[in-house]
FIBAKE-121400 format. One record per residue (C-alpha): x negated, z negated, y. Coordinates in steps of 0.1 Angstrom, whole numbers, padded with zeros to 4 digits, always signed. Layout:
N
XZY...
// end
This chain:
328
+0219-0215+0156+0186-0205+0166+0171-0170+0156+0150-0170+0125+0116-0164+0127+0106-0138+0103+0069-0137+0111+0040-0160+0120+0013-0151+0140-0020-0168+0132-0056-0165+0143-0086-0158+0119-0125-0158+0127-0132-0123+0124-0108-0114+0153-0120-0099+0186-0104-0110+0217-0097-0078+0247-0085-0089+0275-0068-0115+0261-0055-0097+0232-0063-0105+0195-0078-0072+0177-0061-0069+0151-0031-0090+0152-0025-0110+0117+0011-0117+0107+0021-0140+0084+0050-0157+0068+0063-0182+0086+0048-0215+0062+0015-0201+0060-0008-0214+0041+0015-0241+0028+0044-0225+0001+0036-0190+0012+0036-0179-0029+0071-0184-0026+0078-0166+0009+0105-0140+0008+0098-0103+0004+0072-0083+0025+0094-0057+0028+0129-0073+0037+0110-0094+0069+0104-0058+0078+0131-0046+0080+0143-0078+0103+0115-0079+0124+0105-0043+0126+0106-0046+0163+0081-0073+0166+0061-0055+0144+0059-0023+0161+0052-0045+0195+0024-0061+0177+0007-0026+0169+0015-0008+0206-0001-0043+0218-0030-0047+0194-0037-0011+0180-0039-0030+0140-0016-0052+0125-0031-0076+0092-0002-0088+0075-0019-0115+0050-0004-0146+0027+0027-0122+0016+0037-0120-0023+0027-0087-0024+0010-0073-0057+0013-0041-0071+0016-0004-0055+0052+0000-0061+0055-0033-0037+0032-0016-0014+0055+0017-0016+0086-0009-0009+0066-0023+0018+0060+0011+0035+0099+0026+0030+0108-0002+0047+0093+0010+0078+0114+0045+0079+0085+0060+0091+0086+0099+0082+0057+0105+0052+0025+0129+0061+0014+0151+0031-0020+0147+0029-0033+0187+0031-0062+0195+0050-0082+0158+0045-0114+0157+0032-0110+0125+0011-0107+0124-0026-0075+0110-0033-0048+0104-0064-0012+0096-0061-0003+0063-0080+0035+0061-0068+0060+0069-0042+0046+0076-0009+0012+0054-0023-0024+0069-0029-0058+0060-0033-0078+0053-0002-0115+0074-0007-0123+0072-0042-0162+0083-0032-0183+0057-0055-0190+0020-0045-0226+0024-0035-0216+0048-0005-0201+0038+0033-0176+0060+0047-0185+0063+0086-0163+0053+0110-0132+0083+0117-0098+0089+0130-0077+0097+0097-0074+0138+0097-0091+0141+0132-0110+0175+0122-0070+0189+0117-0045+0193+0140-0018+0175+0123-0029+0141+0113-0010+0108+0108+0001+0078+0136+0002+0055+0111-0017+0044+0086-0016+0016+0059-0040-0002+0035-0030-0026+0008-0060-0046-0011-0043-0042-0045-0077-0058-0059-0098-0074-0037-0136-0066-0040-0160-0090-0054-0184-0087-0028-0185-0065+0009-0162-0039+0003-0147-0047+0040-0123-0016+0063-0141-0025+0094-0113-0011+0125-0125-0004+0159-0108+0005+0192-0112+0041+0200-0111+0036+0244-0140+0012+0238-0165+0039+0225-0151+0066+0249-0161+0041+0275-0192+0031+0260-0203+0067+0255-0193+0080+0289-0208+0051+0308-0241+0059+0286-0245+0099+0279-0220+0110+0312-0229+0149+0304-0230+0148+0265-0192+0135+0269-0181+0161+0296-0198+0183+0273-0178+0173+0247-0143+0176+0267-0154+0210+0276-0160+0222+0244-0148+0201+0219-0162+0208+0179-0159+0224+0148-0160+0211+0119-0174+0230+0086-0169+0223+0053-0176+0240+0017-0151+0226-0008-0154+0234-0046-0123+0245-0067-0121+0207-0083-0125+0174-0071-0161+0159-0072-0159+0119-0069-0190+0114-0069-0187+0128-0029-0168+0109-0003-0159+0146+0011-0151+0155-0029-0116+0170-0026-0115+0203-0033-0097+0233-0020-0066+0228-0046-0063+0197-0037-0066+0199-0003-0043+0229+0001-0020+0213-0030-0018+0247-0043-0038+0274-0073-0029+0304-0052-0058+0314-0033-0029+0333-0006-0010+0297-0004-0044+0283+0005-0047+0305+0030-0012+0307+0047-0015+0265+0048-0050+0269+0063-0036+0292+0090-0008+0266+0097-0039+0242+0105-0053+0266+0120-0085+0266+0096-0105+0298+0088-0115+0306+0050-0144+0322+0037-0142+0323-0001-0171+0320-0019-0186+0325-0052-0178+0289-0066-0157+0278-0037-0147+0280-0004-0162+0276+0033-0131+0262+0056-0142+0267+0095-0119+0244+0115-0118+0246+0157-0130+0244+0184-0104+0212+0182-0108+0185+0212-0132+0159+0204-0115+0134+0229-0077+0128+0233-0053+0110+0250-0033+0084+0236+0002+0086+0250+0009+0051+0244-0018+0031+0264-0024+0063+0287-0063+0060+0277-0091+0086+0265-0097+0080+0230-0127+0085+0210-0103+0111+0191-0129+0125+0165-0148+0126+0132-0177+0138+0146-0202+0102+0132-0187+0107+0100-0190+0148+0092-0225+0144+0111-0237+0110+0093-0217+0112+0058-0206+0149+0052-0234+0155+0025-0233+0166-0009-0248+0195-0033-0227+0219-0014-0226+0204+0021-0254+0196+0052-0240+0170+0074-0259+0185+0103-0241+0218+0100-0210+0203+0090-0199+0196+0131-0213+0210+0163-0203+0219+0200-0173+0240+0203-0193+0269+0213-0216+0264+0180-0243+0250+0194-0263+0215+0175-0255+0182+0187-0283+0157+0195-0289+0138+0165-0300+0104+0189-0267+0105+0208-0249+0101+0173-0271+0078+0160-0267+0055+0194-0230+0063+0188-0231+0048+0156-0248+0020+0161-0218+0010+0197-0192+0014+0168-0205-0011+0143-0212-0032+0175-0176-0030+0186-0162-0030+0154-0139-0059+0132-0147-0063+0096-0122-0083+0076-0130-0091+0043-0099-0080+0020-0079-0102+0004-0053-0095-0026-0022-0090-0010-0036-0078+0027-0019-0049+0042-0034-0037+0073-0013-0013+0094-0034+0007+0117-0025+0030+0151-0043+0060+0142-0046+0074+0176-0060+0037+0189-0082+0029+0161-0110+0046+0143-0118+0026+0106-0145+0030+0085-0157+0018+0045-0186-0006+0035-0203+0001+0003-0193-0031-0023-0196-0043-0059-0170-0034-0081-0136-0036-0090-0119-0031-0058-0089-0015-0052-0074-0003-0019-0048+0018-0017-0030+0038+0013-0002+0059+0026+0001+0081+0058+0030+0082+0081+0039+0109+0106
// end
C-alpha cells in the first residue's frame, strides 16, 4: 500500500517566493477545497505527520494550516498538545493577555483601532518562545491581517543600508524600559501590568522572577519601572546559521506609548544613548515592504519560527478573535 498523505500543500496569492521557497508554507488537508468540512482531525494529522510539519517550518520559517475543521479554543488547545512541544509561561511579555483554556490565550487584546508593530515574541527578555501559534477563532470583518516577515531579510536590508548603525547595534545591543501599572490597562497594547506579568501579588516574588530575567525594578508610587539589558539586538539563528533581526526595537520605539510610557525612552543603545528616529522609521517602512499579510480565515492556524520570523497586527473592524499559545 502506498503511504497516506496526511497533508496537502497548496499555494495562495499572498505568498512570497525566496529563493524558491514559498513564505509561509500553507498545509492543507489532503481534498482541499472539495469535502474538506469533513476532513479528519487537525490534531491527529499532526501527530502522523509531525515530521513533515516541522520540515515545513525549518524550510519556510511559518507554516499556515488552512481548510481544517477546526473551531473552538479547546480544538486549538488539542491542536497544540499534539505537537509535544514543552509550554512557555508567559512572564515578562508586555502584551495584555487572558487565559481561555489549556495552554490557549488571547493574542494582544490592545483595542481594534491600534497596530502592533512588527516584533520577535518576548525579544526584550531573555527567555522567549521558538514557537508560536495563532488560531483565527473569529475571523475579522475587515483588515485585521498578522502580517509575518523573515528576520535575515531586514538584518540584510539594514546592514547593506545603515553598515555603522548595525555594528553599532551588535556592539551594544538595547535596553528596553517600561513603566507597568499594578492592573492591566486594555486600552494599551503594552497594558499588562506588573501582576500580571510577574503572575504574582508579592512585590518580593516580582522581584526574584525579574532577577531570573534579569530585569531591574524601580517601584514607584502607582507602579513599577522594569529596566531590562543591555540584551543583543541581533542574534543568530542556530537553525539556518543566519543573523536575525532578533529584536523589538520598531515596536517599543513606534508603539510603546501610553499615559505612563514614551516610546522614545522606552529602547535605546546599550550604553543609554537615543537611537536615530529616521533609521527606525526607514526600518519600518523595509519591514512592511518585506512583509506577508494573510487575511484570516476561521479555522487558520499559523505556526510561526520565532527566531526566523518577526509578526506584527493591523488595526481592523470588529469582532475578531485570534488566539495563541507559546511553546519553549
Amino acid at each position: 500500500m502506498g503511504e497516506v498523505v496526511v497533508f496537502k500543500e497548496i499555494r495562495i496569492p499572498e505568498q512570497k517566493w525566496r529563493a524558491g521557497i514559498a513564505f509561509p508554507a500553507v498545509l492543507a488537508p489532503p481534498g482541499f477545497p472539495d469535502g474538506h468540512r469533513g476532513a479528519a482531525g487537525l490534531a491527529g494529522r499532526v501527530q502522523r505527520g509531525k515530521a513533515a510539519v516541522e520540515a515545513a517550518l525549518r524550510k519556510s520559517g511559518a507554516v499556515l494550516f488552512r481548510g481544517f475543521p477546526v473551531r473552538t479554543a479547546a480544538e486549538f488547545n488539542e491542536v497544540v498538545e499534539a505537537f509535544s512541544w514543552e509550554e512557555l509561561p508567559y512572564v515578562g511579555g508586555a502584551a495584555p493577555r487572558t487565559n481561555v483554556v489549556g495552554r490557549v490565550f488571547t493574542a494582544n487584546e490592545s483595542p481594534p483601532d491600534q497596530k502592533i508593530p512588527f516584533h520577535h515574541e518576548m525579544a526584550q527578555v531573555p527567555e522567549f518562545p521558538s514557537k508560536l501559534f495563532f488560531f483565527c477563532e473569529v475571523e475579522p470583518r475587515e483588515d485585521g491581517e498578522t502580517p509575518i516577515v523573515l528576520s535575515h531579510l531586514i538584518y540584510e536590508r539594514m546592514k547593506e543600508k545603515y553598515p555603522e548603525f548595525v555594528s553599532r547595534l551588535e556592539e551594544r545591543g538595547l535596553i528596553y524600559t517600561r513603566v507597568l501599572g499594578q492592573g492591566d490597562d486594555p486600552s494599551s497594547p503594552i497594558g499588562r501590568g506588573w501582576q500580571s506579568t510577574f503572575l504574582t501579588t508579592d512585590r518580593k516574588v516580582a522581584e526574584e522572577r525579574a532577577t531570573k530575567l534579569g530585569m531591574k525594578l524601580e517601584w514607584i508610587d502607582d507602579g513599577v519601572k522594569t529596566v531590562m539589558g543591555p540584551i543583543p539586538a541581533i542574534k543568530i539563528d542556530s537553525t539556518s546559521g543566519r543573523k536575525v533581526w532578533f529584536n523589538s526595537m520598531v515596536a517599543a520605539y513606534t508603539g510603546w506609548e501610553d499615559a505612563r510610557n514614551d516610546p522614545v525612552k522606552a529602547v535605546t543603545f546599550g550604553d543609554g544613548t537615543p537611537l536615530p528616529a529616521d533609521v527606525i522609521y526607514d526600518c519600518l517602512k523595509i519591514l512592511d515592504e518585506e512583509s506577508v499579510a494573510i487575511p484570516w480565515q476561521q479555522g487558520d492556524i499559523l505556526l510561526i519560527d520565532n527566531m526566523a520570523v518577526l509578526h506584527s497586527r493591523r488595526s481592523f473592524l470588529p469582532p475578531r478573535r485570534i488566539l495563541a499559545s507559546l511553546c519553549k
